[in-house]
N, C-alpha and C positions, 0 to 999 in steps of 0.2 A: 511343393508343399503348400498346402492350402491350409491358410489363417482362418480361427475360429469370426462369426461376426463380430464389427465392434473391438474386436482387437486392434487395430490401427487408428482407431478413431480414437482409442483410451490409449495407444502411445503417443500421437500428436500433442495431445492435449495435457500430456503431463511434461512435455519438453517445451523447451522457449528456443525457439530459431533461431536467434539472437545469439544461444549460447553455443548450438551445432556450430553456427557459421565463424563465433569469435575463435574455437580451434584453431583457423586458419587465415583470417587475415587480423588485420590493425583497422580500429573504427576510426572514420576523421571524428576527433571530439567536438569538431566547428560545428559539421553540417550535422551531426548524429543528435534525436532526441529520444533520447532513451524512455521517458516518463510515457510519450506516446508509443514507443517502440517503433521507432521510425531509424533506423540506423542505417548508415551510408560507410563505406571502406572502398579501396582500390580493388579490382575485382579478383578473385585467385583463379580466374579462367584465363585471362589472357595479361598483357606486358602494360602497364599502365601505371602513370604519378598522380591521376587526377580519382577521386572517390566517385565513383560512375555505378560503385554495386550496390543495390537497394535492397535490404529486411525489412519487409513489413511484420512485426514478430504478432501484431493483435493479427493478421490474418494468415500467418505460416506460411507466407509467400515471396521468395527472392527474384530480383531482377534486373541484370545487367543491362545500363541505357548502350554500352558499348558492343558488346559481343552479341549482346540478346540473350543471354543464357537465363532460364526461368526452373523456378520448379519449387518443392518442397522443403520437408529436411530430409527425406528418404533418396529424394532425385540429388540434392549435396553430398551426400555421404555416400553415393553413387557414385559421381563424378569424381570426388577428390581422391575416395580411397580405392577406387576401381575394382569395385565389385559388384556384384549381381544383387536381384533386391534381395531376399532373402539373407542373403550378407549384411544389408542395410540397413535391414530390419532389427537383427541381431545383433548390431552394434550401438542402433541407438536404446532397442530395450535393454540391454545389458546399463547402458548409461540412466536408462527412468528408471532401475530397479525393476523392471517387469522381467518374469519367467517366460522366454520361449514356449511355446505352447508345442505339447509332443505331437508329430504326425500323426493327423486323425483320419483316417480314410471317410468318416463322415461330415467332414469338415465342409466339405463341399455340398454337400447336399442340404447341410443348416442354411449353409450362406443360397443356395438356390433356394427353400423356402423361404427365406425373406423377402428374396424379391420375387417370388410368386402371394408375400401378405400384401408385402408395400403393391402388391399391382391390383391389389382388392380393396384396398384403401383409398387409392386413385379413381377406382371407379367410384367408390360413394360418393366420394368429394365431386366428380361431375353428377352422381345423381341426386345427391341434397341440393346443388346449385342449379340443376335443369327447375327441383320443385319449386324452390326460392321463387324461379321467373316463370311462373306457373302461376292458374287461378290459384292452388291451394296453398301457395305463398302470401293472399295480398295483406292477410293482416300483418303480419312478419314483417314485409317489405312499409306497410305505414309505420308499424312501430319503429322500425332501424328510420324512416324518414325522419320522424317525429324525436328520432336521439342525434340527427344532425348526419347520418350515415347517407349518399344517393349512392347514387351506381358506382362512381368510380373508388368509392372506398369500396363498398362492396364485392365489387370485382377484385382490386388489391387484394384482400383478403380472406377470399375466395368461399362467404359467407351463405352458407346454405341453409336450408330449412327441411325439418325431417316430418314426414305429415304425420297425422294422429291415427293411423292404423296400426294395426297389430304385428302384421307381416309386408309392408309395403316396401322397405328395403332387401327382406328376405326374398320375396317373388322376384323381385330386379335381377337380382345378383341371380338366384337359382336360374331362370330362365336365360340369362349370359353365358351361361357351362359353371359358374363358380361351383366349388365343392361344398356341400353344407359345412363340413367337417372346417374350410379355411375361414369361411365364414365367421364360426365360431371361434375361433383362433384369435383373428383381428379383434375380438369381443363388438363384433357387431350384432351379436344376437346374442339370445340363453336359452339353455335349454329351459324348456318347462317343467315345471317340478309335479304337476299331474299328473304327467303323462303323455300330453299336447305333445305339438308340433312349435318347434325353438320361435322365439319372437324376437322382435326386434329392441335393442336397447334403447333407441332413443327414438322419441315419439311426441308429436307435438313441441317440437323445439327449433329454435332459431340455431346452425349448427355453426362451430369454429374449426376450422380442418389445425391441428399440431402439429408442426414441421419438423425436422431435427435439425442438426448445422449443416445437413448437405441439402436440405430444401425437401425430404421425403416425408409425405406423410405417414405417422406414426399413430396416430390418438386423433379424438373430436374431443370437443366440449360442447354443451347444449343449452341454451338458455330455454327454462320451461316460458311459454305462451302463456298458459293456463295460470293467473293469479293464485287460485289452491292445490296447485303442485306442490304437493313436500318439500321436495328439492329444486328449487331454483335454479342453480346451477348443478349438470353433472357433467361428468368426465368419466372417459374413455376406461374401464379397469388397468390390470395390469395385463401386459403381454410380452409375444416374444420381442415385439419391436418395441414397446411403450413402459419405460420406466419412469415414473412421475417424479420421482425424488434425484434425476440426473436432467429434469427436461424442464425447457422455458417458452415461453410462447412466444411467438415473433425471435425466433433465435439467432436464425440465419442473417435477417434483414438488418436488427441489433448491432452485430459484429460489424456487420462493413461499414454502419454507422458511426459504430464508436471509433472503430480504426480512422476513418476523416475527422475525428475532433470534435464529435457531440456528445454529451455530456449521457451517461447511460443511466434512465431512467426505471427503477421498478416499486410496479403497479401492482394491485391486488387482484386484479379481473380482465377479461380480455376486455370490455367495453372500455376500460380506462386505457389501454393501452393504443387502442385504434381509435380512441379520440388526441393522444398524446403524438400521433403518428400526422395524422388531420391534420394538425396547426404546426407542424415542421420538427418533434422530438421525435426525428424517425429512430434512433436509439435506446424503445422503452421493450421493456419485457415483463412479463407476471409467471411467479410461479403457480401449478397446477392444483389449484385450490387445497393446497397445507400451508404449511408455513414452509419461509423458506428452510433450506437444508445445509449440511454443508456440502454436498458436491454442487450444489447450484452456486454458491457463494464461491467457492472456488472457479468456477465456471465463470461469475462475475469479474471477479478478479484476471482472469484473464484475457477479459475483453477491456475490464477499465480499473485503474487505482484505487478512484474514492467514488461506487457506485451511490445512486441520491434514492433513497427508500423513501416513497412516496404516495404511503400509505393514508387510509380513510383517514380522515378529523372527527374519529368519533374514540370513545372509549376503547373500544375493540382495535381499531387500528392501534391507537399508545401500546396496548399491550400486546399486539402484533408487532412494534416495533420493539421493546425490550427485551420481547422474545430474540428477535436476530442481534440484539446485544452480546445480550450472552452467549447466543452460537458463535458469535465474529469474536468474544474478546481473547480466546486460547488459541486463535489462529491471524491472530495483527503481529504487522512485517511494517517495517519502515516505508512508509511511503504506499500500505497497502491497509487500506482504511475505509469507514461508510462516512456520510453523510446524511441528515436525514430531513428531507421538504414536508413541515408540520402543513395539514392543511386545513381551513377554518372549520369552525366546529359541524358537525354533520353535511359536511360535503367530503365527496372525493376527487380524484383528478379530473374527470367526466364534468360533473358538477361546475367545478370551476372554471372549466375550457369553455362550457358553452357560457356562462356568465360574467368570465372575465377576458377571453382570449386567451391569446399565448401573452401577453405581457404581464396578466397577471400571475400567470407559470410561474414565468421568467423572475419575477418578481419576489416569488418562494422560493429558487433556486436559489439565487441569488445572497438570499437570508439563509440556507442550507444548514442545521448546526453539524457540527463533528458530534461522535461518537460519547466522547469524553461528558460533553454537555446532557447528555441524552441520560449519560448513567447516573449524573448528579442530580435530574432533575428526580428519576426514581427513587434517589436515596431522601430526597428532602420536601418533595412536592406536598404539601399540608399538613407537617409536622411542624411542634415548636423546638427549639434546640434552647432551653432556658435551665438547666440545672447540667452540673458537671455529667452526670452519670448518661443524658440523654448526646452529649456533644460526644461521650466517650464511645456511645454506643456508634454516632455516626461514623465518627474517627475505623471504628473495628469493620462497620458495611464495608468503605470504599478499601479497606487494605485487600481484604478477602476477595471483593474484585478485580484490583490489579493485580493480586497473588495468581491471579487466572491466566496471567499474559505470559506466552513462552519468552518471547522476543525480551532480553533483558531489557535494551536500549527503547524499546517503546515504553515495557513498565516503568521504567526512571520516570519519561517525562510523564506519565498518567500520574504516579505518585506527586509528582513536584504540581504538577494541575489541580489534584483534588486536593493536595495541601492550601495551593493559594487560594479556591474557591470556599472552604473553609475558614480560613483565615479572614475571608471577606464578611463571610455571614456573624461571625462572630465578633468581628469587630467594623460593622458598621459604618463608621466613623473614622476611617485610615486613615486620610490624611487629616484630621484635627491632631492637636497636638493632647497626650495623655492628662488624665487630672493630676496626676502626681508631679506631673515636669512643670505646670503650671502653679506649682506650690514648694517648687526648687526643690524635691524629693530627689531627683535623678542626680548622677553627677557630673559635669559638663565634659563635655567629650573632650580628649586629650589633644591638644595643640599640634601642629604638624610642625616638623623636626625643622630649620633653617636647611638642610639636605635634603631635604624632600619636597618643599613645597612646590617646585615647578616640573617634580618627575611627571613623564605623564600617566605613572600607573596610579600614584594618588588623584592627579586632577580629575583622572575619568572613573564613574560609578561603578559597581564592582562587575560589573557585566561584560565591561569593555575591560577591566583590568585581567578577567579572566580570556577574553580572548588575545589578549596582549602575551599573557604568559602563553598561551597554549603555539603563536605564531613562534617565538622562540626557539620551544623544544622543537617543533617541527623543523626548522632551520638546524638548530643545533642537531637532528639525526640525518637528516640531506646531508651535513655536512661534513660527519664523523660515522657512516651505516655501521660500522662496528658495533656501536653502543646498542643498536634497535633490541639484539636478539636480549642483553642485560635486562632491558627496560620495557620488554612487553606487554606483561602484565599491568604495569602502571599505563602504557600509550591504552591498551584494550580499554582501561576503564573512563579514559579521558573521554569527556562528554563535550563533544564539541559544538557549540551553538552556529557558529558561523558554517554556513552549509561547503566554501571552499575549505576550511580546516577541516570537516568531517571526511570530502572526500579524496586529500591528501592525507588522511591517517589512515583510512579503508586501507587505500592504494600499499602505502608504508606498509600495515598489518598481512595486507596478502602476498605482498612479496619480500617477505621477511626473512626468509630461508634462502632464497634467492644466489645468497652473496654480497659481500660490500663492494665488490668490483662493476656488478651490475645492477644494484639497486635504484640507482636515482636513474639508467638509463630507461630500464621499466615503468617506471612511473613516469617518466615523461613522456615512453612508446604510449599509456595510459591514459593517461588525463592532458596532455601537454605539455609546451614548455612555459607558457604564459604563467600559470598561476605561479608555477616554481619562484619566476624572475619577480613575477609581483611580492612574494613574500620576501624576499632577498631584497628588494628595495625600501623597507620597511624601515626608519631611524632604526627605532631599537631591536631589529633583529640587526643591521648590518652592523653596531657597533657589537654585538653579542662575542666573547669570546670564540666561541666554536667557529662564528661566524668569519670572523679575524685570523683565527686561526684552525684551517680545514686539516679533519684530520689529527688533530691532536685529542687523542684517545682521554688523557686524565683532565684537562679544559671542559672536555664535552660530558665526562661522567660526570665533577663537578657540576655543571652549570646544570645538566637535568636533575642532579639529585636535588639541586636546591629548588628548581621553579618544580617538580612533581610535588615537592613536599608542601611549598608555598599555597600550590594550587587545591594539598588537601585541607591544611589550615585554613584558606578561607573558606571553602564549601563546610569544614565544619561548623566554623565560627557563624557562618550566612544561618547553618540548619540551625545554632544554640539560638541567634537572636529570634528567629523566625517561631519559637518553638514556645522561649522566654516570653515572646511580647502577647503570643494566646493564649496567656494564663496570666496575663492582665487582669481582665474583667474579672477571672473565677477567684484572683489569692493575690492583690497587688501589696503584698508586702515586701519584709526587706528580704526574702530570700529572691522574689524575683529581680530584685535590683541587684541583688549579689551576681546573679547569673547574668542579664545584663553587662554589668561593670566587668564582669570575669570576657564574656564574650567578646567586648568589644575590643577591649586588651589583648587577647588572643589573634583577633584580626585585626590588630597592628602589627605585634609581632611578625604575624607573616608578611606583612607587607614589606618591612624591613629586611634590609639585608643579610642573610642569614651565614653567609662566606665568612670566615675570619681572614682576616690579612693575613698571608702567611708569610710574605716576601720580609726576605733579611736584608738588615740597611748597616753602612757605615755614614759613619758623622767625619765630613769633610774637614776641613783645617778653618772653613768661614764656618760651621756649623749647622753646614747642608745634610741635608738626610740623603745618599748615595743610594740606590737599589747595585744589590753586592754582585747580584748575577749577573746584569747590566755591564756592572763595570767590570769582573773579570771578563767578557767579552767580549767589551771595548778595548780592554786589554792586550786581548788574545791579537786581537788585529792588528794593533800597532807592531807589535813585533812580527808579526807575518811579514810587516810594511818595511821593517827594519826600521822602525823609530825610535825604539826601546822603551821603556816603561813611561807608564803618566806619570806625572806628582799629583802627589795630593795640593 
């Protein structure tokens, strides 16, 4: 069965190696880094305790340092489930959601014109480069001098020049054997609209051969020679090989960059990219003069987490850059985010590499903002915010923005970010102390209880008290898995700052169904047994009832009902004061000290202990308080012993 083109290049790419191969084995979480997609596990080809099997998941590449066994995800799913490719295929499209493509008896003949375009392509790209290093190159070859380009950039990039005739690539190729008809295919010619004989598309131009991720040429781009060229830059139409809105320049060289741990850079223009390449970011890419898109940004994402958009310093780039704001913010995942290298005003990356080096690059990178920063600076950049109605309107931009974000757990912390960045603008002056408190308006905060004062969820800020509680429950469901599946809902919402809390509640959440019999063994086949013991040795998780006692079903439902509930009282209480103290400046009257005083109230309450003593007591004959249960069980034992009863 022959596959249409491009079909196995659009299954690779919507699959992550990483996930074929966890099917089948256990990743070391020592050696494994997942953020680079660097993951190591014992091999499942041969008998082995040591983690010898290598995923490279940015380059779709597997490799046993022990057996040697290499390959794909197609050549794995090959090997493990022993079938033929066509089986392979079908197993992992069924897994990306792609439809099998019906046997096409012309299937194959698409796929042989391709590479009967791709071999017409190949030829320009040697006959723009034979012109390059021709007399009818030399101004070309001074100007690429004169931008800091010699030969061996040149060469790398396999930099051609298309001379200013009318038919001068068309005669090449025709006199080769090429076909007019493929010619025009490749969009290396047009037809004439007179009547003429077809001309060449690119004419008097400095030429960029476009590669795809297997290294084939697809497209050129052409920088115009001629200062009163229309178009400055053009590119290639569309074709059967050249989609511009799936394609990046420098793509192939990119990936394997970014896969060794360079930071992936995109540019706006090939000149920016091949000078970014020159001073050691061999990781930089431009898309094909649009803006970018989303399969290219998906495309990014799968070479790097948080790619650095490092667009012109001028007007046009800012709003080049807002633009991929709002493309990126209905498709942000945890951990899968922009960056963006501001650069000084009317220069671009070019600009700056030849005037500063790479340290001054490095130096913008470096300063990189997030996304989050980029969308406040659009919301607020030379406006006043001085009357309620105008702060209200800001307040309504950034909801409506993060209302844009699938990912709940990313729009939380956006909302909680443009809340604080708010809260900053509007008040100025945070850490001065308020005019009203300075005039004994407020009312002194409540004293801490002789029971409290040395707990440490009161000594530590509410930050650390919330991770306090949250290591608890966590213990308290390791301890009792029965409770997980009651309490899911509430674990799913729990917002965990501390990056090990979060990714023992993931673990928890995904294997929740599991069983209580084999829950905590999963999560430690997962994540380890380290973290487990580290949280287990925590004071106050080891004194925690659940903790003390494993497995006691009504302990452990107890103890989470009260630290889930704890934990929503104080994020309440945190959003009233938070909410209370920006509408200082606009109404500091006594309703907001009502709210205030109410709030603050509220987050003590929950601090406190919310359990009622339920335990029943006798009064001894010295008038000791006895716990009743205690002593029937003390009881019980003595006569087991044959000692017969206590006295009081």
């Amino acid at each position: 069965m022959s596959l249409p083109a491009g079909f196995l290049d659009e299954l690779q790419s919507r699959l992550s190696l990483s996930q074929v191969v966890g099917r089948k084995v256990l990743w070391d979480n020592r050696k494994s880094n997942p953020a680079r997609g660097d993951m190591w596990a014992p091999c499942p080809f041969h008998q082995e305790k040591t983690a010898s099997f290598h995923v490279d998941d940015r380059k779709g590449f597997y490799y046993c340092f022990g057996c040697h066994a290499k390959g794909d995800a197609i050549s794995f799913v090959r090997a493990t489930e022993n079938v033929d490719f066509i089986e392979a295929v079908r197993i992992l499209a069924a897994e990306a959601g792609m439809a099998m493509p019906e046997r096409d008896p012309q299937a194959q003949k698409r796929a042989d014109r391709r590479e009967q375009l791709t071999e017409v392509m190949e030829q320009a790209v040697r006959f723009f480069g034979l012109q390059l290093r021709s007399g009818a190159g030399e101004a070309a070859r001074d100007y690429l001098t004169r931008r800091g380009l010699g030969e061996e950039m040149r060469a790398r990039f396999e930099l051609g020049f298309a001379p200013g005739g009318w038919r001068a690539l068309w005669d090449h190729l025709t006199g080769k054997g090429v076909a007019p008809g493929m010619i025009l295919a490749c969009g290396l010619a047009r037809e004439s609209t007179k009547g003429g004989q077809p001309y060449d598309v690119f004419r008097g131009r400095i030429m960029f051969p476009i590669r795809d991720a297997r290294g084939r040429c697809i497209a050129f781009g052409g920088r115009a020679m001629d200062p009163g060229d229309g178009a400055k830059y053009l590119n290639s139409p569309e074709t059967e090989l050249f989609d511009k809105s799936r394609t990046l320049y420098n793509l192939g060289p990119a990936r394997e960059a970014a896969g060794k741990g360079q930071p992936l850079i995109v540019a706006e223009g090939y000149m920016d990219v091949i000078a970014l390449v020159a001073k050691g970011f061999e990781a930089a890419v431009a898309p094909l003069g649009t803006a970018v898109t989303e399969h290219q940004l998906q495309r990014m994402w799968r070479m790097a987490d948080e790619p650095l958009m490092a667009l012109d310093g001028d007007r046009a780039g800012f709003n080049a850059a807002l633009r991929v704001v709002d493309l990126a913010l209905p498709l942000l995942e945890a951990g899968k985010s922009l960056r963006f290298v501001l650069m000084p005003e009317g220069q671009d990356p070019d600009d700056l590499l030849r005037a500063g080096g790479a340290p001054a690059m490095q130096a913008l990178i470096d300063t990189a903002l997030p996304m989050v920063e980029l969308l406040w600076r659009r919301e607020t950049e030379g406006r006043r915010f001085d009357s309620p109605e105008r702060k209200a309107a800001l307040e309504r931009a950034c909801r409506e923005a993060t209302a844009r974000i699938r990912d709940a757990t990313v729009r939380g912390f956006y909302e909680r970010a443009l809340k604080d960045l708010r809260w900053q603008l509007f008040n100025p002056r945070r850490g001065a102390p308020a005019a009203g408190a300075r005039k004994g308006r407020w009312p002194p905060p409540e004293s801490a209880r002789p029971g409290t004062k040395s707990s440490l969820l009161v000594a530590a800020d509410a930050a650390e008290a919330m991770r306090l509680r949250e290591a608890v429950i966590l213990a308290a469901l390791l301890s009792c898995p029965d409770q997980v599946a009651a309490f899911e809902p509430q674990i799913e919402r729990m917002a965990c700052a501390d990056p090990e809390h979060a990714a023992l509640r993931d673990a928890i959440l995904r294997h929740a169904h599991a069983g209580a019999g084999t829950l905590r063994a999963r999560i430690t086949g997962e994540i380890g047994e380290d973290p487990l013991e580290k949280l287990m040795r925590l004071p106050h998780v080891a004194i925690s009832p659940p903790v003390r006692h494993p497995g006691d079903a009504e302990r452990a439902a107890l103890t989470l009902g009260e630290e889930f509930a704890k934990l929503t009282a104080i994020q309440g209480a945190e959003a009233e004061l938070r909410e209370a103290m920006e509408d200082i400046e606009a109404r500091a009257d006594e309703t907001v000290t009502w709210r205030l005083r109410q709030a603050a109230e509220a987050r003590n309450r929950a601090i406190r202990s919310q359990q009622e003593d339920r335990t029943e007591y006798e009064v001894s004959e010295n008038g000791a308080r006895l716990n009743r249960e205690e002593r029937a069980e003390f009881a019980a034992l003595l006569e087991r012993l044959g000692m017969g009863k206590p006295t009081r």
